[in-house]
C-alpha positions as CSV (number, residue, x, y, z in Angstrom):
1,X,-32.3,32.3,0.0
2,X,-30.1,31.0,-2.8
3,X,-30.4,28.1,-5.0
4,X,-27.3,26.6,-3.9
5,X,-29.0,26.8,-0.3
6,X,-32.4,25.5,-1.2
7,X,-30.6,22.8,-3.1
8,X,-29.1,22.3,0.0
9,X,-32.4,22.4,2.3
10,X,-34.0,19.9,-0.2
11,X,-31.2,17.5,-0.1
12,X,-31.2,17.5,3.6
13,X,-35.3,17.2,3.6
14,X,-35.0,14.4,1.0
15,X,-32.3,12.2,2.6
16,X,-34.2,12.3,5.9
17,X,-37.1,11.2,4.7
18,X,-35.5,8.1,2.9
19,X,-33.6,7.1,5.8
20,X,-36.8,7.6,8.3
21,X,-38.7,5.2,6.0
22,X,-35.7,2.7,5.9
23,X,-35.0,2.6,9.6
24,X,-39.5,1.8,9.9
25,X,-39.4,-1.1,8.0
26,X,-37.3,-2.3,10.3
27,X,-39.1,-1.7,13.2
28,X,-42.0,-2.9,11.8
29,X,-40.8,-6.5,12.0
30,X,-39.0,-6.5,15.6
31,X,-39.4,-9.0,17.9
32,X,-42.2,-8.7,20.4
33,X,-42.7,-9.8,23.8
34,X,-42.5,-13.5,24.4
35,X,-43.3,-15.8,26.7
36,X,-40.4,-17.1,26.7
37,X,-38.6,-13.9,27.8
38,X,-41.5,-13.4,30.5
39,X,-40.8,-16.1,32.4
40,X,-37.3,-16.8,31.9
41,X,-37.0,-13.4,33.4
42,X,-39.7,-13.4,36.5
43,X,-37.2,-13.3,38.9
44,X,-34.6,-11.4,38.2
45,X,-33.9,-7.4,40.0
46,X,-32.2,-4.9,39.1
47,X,-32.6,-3.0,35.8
48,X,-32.6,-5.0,32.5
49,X,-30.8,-2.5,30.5
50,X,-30.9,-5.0,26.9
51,X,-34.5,-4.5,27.0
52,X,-37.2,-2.2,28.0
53,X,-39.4,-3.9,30.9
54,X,-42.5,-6.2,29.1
55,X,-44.7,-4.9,31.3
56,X,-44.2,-1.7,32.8
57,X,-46.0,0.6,31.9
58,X,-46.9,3.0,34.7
59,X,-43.7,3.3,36.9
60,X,-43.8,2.3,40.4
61,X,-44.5,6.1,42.4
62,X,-45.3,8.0,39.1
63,X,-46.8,10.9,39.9
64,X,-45.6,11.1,43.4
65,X,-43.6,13.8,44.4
66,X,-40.0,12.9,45.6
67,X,-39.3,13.3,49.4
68,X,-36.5,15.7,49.6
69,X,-34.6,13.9,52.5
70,X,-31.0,12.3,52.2
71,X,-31.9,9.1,50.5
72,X,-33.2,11.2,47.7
73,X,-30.4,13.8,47.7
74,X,-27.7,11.0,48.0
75,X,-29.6,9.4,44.6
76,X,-30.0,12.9,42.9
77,X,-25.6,13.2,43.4
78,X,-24.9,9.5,42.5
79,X,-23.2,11.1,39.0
80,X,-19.6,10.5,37.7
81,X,-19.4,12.8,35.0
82,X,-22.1,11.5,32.2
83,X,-22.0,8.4,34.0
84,X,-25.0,7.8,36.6
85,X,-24.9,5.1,39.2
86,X,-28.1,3.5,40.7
87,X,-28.0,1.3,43.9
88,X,-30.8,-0.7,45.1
89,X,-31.9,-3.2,47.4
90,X,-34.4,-5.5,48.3
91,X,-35.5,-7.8,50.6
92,X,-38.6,-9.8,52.0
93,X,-40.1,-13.6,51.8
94,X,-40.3,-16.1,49.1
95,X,-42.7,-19.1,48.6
96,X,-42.4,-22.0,45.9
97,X,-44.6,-25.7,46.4
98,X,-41.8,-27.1,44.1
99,X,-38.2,-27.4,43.5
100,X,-36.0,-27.1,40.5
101,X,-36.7,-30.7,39.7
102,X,-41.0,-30.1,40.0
103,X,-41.1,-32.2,43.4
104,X,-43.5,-30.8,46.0
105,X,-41.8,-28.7,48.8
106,X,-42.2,-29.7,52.2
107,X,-42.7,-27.0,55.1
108,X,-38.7,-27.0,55.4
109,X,-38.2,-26.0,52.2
110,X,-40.9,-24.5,50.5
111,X,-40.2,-20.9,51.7
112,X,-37.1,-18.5,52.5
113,X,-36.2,-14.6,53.3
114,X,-34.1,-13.4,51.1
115,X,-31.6,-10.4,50.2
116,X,-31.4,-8.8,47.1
117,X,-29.0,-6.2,45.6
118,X,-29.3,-4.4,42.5
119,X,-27.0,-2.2,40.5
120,X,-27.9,-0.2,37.8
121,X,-25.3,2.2,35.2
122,X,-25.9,5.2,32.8
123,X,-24.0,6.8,30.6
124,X,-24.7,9.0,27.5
125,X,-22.3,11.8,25.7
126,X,-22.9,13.8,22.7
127,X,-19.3,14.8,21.3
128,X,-19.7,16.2,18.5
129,X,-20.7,14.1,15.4
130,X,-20.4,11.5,17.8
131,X,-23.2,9.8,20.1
132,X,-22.5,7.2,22.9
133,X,-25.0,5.8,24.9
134,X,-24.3,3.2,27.4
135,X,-26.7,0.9,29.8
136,X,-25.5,-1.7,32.3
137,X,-27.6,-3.5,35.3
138,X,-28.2,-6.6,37.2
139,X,-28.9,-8.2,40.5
140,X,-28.5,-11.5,43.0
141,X,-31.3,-13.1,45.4
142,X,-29.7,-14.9,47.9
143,X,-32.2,-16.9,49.6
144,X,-31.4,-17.3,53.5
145,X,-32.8,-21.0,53.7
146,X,-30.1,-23.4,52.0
147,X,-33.1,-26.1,51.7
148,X,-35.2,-23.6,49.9
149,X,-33.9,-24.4,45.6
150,X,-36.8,-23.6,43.3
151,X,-34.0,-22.5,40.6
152,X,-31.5,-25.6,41.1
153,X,-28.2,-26.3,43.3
154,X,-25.2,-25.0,43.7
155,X,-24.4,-22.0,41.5
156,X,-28.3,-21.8,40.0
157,X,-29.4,-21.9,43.5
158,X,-29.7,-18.2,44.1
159,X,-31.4,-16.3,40.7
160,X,-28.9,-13.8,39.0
161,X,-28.5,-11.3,36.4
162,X,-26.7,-8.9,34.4
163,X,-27.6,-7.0,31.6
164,X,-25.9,-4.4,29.3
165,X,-26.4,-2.2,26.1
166,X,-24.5,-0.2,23.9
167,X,-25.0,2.6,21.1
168,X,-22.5,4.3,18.8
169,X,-24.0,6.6,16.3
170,X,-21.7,8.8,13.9
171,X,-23.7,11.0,11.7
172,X,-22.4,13.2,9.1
173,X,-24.1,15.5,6.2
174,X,-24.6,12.2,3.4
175,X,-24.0,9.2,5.9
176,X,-24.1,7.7,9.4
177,X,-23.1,4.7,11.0
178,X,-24.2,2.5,14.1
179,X,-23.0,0.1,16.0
180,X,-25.2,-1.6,18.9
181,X,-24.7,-4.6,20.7
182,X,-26.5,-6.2,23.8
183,X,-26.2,-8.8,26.3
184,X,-27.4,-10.6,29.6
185,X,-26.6,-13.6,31.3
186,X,-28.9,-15.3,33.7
187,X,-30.8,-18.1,35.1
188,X,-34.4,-18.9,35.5
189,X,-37.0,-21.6,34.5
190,X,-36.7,-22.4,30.5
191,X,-39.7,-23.2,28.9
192,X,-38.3,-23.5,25.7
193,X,-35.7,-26.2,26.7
194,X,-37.2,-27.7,29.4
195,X,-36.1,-27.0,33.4
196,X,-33.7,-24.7,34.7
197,X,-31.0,-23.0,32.9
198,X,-28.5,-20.7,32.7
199,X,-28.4,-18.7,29.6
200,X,-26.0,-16.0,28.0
201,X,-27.4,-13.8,25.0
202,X,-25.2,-11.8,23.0
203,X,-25.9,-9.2,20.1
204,X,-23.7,-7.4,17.9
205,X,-24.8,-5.1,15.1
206,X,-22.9,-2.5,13.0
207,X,-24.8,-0.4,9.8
208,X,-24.2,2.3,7.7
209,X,-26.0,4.3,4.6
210,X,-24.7,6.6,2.9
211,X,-27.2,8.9,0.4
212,X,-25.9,9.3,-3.2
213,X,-28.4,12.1,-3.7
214,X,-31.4,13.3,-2.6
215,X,-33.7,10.4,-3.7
216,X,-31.1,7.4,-3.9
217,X,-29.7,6.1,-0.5
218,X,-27.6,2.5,0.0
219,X,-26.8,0.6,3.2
220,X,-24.9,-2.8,4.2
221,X,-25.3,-4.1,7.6
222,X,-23.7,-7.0,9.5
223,X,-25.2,-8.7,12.7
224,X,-23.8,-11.4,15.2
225,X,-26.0,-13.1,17.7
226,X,-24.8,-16.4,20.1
227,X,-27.5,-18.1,22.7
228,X,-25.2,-20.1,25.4
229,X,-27.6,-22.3,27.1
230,X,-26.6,-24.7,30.6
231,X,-29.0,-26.9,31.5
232,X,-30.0,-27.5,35.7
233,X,-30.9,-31.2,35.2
234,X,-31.5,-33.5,32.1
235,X,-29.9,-35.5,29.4
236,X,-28.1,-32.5,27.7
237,X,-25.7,-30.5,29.6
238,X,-25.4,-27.5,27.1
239,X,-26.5,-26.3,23.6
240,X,-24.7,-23.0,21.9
241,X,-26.9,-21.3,19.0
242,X,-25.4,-18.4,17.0
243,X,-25.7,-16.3,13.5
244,X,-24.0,-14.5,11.5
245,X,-26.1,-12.3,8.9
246,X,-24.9,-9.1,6.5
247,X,-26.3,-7.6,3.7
248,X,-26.8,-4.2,1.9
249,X,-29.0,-2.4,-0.1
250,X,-30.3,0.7,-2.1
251,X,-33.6,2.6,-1.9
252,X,-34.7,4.9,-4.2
253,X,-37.3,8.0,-2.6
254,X,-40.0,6.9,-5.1
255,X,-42.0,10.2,-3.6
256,X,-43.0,12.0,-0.3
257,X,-44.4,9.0,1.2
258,X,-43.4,6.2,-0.6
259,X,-39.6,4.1,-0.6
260,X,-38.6,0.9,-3.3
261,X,-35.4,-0.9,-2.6
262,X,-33.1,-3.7,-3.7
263,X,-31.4,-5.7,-0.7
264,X,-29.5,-8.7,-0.7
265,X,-28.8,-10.7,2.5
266,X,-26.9,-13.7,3.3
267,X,-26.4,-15.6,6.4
268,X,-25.2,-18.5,8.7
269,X,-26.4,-20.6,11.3
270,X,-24.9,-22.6,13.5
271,X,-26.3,-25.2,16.6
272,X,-24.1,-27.2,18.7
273,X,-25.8,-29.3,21.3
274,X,-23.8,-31.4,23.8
275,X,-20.6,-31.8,20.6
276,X,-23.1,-32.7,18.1
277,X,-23.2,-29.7,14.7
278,X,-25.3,-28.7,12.2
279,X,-25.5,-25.2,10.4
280,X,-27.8,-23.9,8.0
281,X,-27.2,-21.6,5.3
282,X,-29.2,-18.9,2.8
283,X,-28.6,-16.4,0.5
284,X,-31.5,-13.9,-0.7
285,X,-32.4,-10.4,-2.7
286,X,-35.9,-9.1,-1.9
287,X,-37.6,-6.0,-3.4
288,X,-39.0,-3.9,-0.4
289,X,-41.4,-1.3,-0.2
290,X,-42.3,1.1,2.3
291,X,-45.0,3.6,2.1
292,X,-46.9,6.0,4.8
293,X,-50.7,6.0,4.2
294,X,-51.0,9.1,6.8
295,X,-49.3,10.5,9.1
296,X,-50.5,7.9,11.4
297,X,-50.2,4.7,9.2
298,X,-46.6,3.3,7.7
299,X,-47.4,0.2,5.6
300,X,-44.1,-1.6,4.3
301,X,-44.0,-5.0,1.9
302,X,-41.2,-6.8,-0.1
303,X,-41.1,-9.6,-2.2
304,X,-38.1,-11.7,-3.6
305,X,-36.1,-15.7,-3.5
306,X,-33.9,-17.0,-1.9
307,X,-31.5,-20.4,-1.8
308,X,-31.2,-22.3,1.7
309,X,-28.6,-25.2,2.2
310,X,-28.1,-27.6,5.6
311,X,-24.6,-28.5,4.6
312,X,-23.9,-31.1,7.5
313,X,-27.0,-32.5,8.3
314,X,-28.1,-36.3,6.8
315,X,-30.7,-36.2,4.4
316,X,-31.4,-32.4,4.6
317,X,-35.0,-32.4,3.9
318,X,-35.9,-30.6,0.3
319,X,-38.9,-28.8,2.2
320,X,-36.8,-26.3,3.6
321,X,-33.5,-25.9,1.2
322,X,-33.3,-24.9,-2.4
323,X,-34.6,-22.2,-4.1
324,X,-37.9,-20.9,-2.5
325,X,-39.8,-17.5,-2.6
326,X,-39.4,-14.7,0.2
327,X,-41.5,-12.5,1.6
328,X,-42.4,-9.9,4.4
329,X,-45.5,-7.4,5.2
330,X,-46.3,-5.5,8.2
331,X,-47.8,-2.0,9.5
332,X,-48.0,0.6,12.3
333,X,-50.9,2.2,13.5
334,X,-50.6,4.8,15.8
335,X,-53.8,7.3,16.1
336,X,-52.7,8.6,19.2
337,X,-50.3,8.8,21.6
338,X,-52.2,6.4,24.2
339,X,-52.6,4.0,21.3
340,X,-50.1,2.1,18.6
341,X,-50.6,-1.3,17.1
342,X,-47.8,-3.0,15.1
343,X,-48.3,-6.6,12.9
344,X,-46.3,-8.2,10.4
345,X,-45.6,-11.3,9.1
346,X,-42.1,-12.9,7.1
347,X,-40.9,-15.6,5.1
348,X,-37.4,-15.0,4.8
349,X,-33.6,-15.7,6.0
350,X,-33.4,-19.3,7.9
351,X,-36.9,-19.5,8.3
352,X,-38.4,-23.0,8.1
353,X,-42.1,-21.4,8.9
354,X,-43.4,-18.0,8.4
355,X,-43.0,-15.9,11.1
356,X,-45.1,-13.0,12.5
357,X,-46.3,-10.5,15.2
358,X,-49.1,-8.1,16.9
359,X,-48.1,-5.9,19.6
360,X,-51.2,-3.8,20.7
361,X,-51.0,-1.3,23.4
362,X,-53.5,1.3,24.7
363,X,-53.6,3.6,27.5
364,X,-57.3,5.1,27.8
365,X,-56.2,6.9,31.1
366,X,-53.0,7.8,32.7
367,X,-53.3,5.3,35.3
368,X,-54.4,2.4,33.1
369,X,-52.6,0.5,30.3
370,X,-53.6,-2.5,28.1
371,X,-50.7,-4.6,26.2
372,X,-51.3,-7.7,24.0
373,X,-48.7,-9.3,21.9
374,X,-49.3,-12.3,19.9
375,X,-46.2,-14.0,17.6
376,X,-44.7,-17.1,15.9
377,X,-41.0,-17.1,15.8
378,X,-38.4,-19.7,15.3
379,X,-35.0,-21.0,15.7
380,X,-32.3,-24.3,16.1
381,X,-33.5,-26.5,18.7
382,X,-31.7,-25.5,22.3
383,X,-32.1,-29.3,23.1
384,X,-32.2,-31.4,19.9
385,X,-29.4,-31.7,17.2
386,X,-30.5,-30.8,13.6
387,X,-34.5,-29.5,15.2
388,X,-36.0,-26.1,14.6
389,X,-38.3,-24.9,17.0
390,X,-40.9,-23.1,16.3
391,X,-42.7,-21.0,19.0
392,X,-46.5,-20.0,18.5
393,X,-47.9,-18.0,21.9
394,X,-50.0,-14.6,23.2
395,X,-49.2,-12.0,26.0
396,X,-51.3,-10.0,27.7
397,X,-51.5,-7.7,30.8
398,X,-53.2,-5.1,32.3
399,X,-52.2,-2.4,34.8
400,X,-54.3,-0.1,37.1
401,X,-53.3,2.7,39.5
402,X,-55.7,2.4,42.1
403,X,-54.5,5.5,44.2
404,X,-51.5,8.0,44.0
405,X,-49.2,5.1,45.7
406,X,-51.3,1.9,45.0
407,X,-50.8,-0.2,41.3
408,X,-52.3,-3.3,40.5
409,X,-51.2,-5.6,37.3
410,X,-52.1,-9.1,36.1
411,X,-50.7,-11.0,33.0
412,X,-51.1,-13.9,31.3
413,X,-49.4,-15.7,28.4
414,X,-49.9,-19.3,26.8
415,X,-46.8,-20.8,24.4
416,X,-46.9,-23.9,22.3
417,X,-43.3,-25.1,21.0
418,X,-43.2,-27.4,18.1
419,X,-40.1,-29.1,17.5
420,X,-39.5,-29.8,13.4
421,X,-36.9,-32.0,11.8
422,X,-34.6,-30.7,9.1
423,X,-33.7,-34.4,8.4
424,X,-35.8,-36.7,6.7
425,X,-34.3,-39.7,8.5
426,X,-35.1,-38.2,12.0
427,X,-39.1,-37.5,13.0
428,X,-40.0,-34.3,14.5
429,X,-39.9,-33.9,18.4
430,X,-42.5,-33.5,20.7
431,X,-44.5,-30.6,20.9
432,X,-45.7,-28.8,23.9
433,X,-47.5,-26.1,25.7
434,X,-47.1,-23.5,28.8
435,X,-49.3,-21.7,30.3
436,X,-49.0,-18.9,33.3
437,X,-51.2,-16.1,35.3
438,X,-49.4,-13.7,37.1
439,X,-50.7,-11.0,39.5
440,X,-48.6,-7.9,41.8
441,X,-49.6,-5.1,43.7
442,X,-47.3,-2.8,44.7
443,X,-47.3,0.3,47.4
444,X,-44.9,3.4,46.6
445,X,-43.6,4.4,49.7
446,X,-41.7,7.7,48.2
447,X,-40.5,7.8,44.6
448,X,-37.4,5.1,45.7
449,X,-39.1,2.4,47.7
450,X,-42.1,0.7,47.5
451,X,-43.4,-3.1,49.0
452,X,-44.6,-5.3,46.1
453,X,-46.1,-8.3,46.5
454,X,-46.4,-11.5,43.7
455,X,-47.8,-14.5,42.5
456,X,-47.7,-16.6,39.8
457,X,-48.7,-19.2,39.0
458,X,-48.4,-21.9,36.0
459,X,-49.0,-25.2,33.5
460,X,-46.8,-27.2,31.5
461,X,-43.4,-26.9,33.3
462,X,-41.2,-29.7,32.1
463,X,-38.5,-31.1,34.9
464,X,-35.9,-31.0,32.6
465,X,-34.7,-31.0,28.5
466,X,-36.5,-33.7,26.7
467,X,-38.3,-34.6,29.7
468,X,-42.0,-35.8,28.8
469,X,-43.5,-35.3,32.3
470,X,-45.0,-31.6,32.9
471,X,-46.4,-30.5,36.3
472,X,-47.6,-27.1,37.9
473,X,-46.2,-24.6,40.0
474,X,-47.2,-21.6,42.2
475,X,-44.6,-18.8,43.6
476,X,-45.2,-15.9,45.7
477,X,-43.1,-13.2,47.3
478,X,-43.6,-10.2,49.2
479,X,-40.5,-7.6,49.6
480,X,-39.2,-4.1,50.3
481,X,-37.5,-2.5,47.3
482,X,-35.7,0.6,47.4
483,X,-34.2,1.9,44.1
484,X,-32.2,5.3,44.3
């Protein structure tokens, strides 16, 4: 081998390694399951292709062999191209002993059949330096009984959902560039807010690094995300939350296992509730470090200031604008494959409150999973003008295979949400809790169909934004879904 070609070898050895590290200390601090998310999101179908699924870890007729009879043949052919369409449908009976507005259902209306299609889209290409991958999916519940409206009137009366993802990637011998962006729109019970609501989430990201050499790599990034919320019932008809955030960086390969950087971020918020404005602004440089203990253990840190500014609201409170320190630490464990544990913890960007997050999931047998996640994250109030909220809670579940066809799961989460002022002429909100217990059962028929049965059941439920009165609720269904 020549030098010229080890030179090469160790460049390309190099520059992977500083951009593995990079991309970890990002995944070190993403989000983790939510309550929020959970319920928000307990009755929609279909695939949600922005997201994997919280819960589901051992796929409904794993392990059983598919029947090779025309349903199965007609889903094996269902390809255009690199594009892969999956139809499904479900049906069966629902139960709720409340409405949309938490009054108690009366034998007229506390039950319904319903219909439910699904429709799920796949699409990935490799063309040369090029990668595309593409994920689209959704579904409607009509329920057959016009007096039965656990989810609202009208338009919210039957849950619905779509849900998309996109990923560009462009990779070249020194750089790469991606671009991803996400997005679902929906309606379901909003803890958060208060009632039911119809939301639209939307995510836009773009990045690129570029290594100078074999130890030196930079990066800028730039991210867009808007939360469109429409409220059932309440005081507030709408609230629209969105960000802008960009930034780049350099990090120096300080060794095998260890990378220091330099980034500088800066970023805009903006909440509009029912006309009413107020944005919040920072700017920030942070000194990040990542380094992997083992082979099993990535352990990333940073340290830094920042300035914050609430341009348009009265009497911005000094507690959280002006020059402040930032921060962030977090690690992975994984020690095997049926095991990982992530935690981290921030101080940075608009944050009001530190953030942070566990996920913990372990799989001591094929047919048996364990997931916790625990977290505090935050945001501008959904319901109240110039409000953070700040959202403390824990997730848990656990799923069993009884027999070949046969899984069992139950979940559980509990969410407090504590509304702050930024203004020092307006006292903080109310705060408040949620609480829910979830169990399901479902029997695989074939690898495409299965019956599953649910019930959940829950505390704290709100009638609508702002509203002080909470009261609980208890839903069950029973359907036939087939999925091809």
């Amino acid at each position: 081998m020549s030098q010229a070609t080890r030179h090469l070898c160790a460049l390309l050895a190099c520059a992977a390694a500083a951009t593995e590290m990079v991309s970890a200390q990002a995944t070190v601090t993403a989000p983790v399951a939510t309550v929020t998310d959970a319920v928000f999101r307990s009755e929609w179908t279909g695939p949600q292709a922005d997201r994997p699924a919280l819960l589901g870890l051992v796929p409904t007729g794993e392990g059983i062999e598919p029947v090779e009879d025309v349903a199965t043949k007609l889903r094996e052919g269902l390809w255009l191209g690199s594009l892969r369409v999956r139809p499904g449908v479900g049906a069966g009976y629902a139960y709720s002993n409340r409405n949309y507005r938490g009054q108690t259902t009366s034998s007229d209306s506390d039950q319904s059949p319903y219909f439910s299609p699904t429709l799920g889209l796949e699409y990935g290409r490799d063309t040369g330096p090029w990668s595309i991958s593409a994920r689209a999916g959704g579904g409607y519940t009509w329920y057959l009984n016009p007096d039965y409206t656990p989810d609202g009137t009208g338009a919210n009366r039957n849950p619905f959902n779509g849900t998309a993802k996109l990923g560009i990637d462009h990779s070249g011998l020194r750089h790469r560039f991606g671009l991803d962006a996400s997005a679902s729109l929906g309606n379901g019970q909003n803890i958060q807010g208060g009632g039911s609501s119809t939301q639209l989430q939307a995510i836009v990201g773009a990045d690129y690094t570029y290594e100078l050499s074999e130890f030196v790599t930079t990066g800028s990034y730039v991210t867009y995300n808007n939360w469109l919320t429409g409220f059932e019932d309440g005081d507030i008809n709408s609230s629209d939350i969105s960000s802008l955030r960009g930034g780049g960086s350099i990090d120096w390969l300080f060794s095998g296992k260890a990378t220091v950087g330099l980034k500088t971020d800066v970023g805009r918020s903006t909440q509009n509730v029912s006309g009413g404005l107020a944005t919040r602004e920072f700017v920030e440089m942070m000194v990040p470090v990542v380094y992997s203990l083992t082979s099993k253990v990535l352990i990333n840190a940073g340290l830094g200031a920042r300035y914050t500014q609430d341009p348009n609201i009265p009497d911005a409170s000094s507690q959280y604008t002006g020059l402040s320190p930032v921060y962030m630490a977090g690690a992975t464990y994984t020690p095997t494959e049926k095991t990982s544990v992530r935690l981290f913890t921030s101080f940075e960007g608009f944050d009001i409150v530190p953030s942070y997050g566990l996920t913990f999931t372990w799989r001591p047998r094929e047919v048996t999973a364990f997931t916790l996640s625990a977290y505090q994250n935050q945001n501008f109030s959904i319901t109240t003008l110039d409000q953070f909220q700040v959202n403390r809670g824990i997730v848990a579940g656990v799923e069993q295979m009884l027999f070949s066809r046969l899984t069992t799961s139950l979940s559980g989460g509990w969410q407090q949400t504590e509304n702050i002022s930024l203004s020092d002429d307006v006292p903080n909100g109310n705060n408040y809790s949620y609480g829910f217990v979830s169990a399901q059962a479902r029997w695989a028929l074939n690898s495409w169909a299965y019956w599953q049965a649910t019930i959940m059941t829950s505390t704290g439920n709100q009638v609508g934004p702002g509203s002080s009165s909470t009261y609980p609720w208890t839903t069950a269904s029973i359907g036939l879904n087939l999925l091809f």
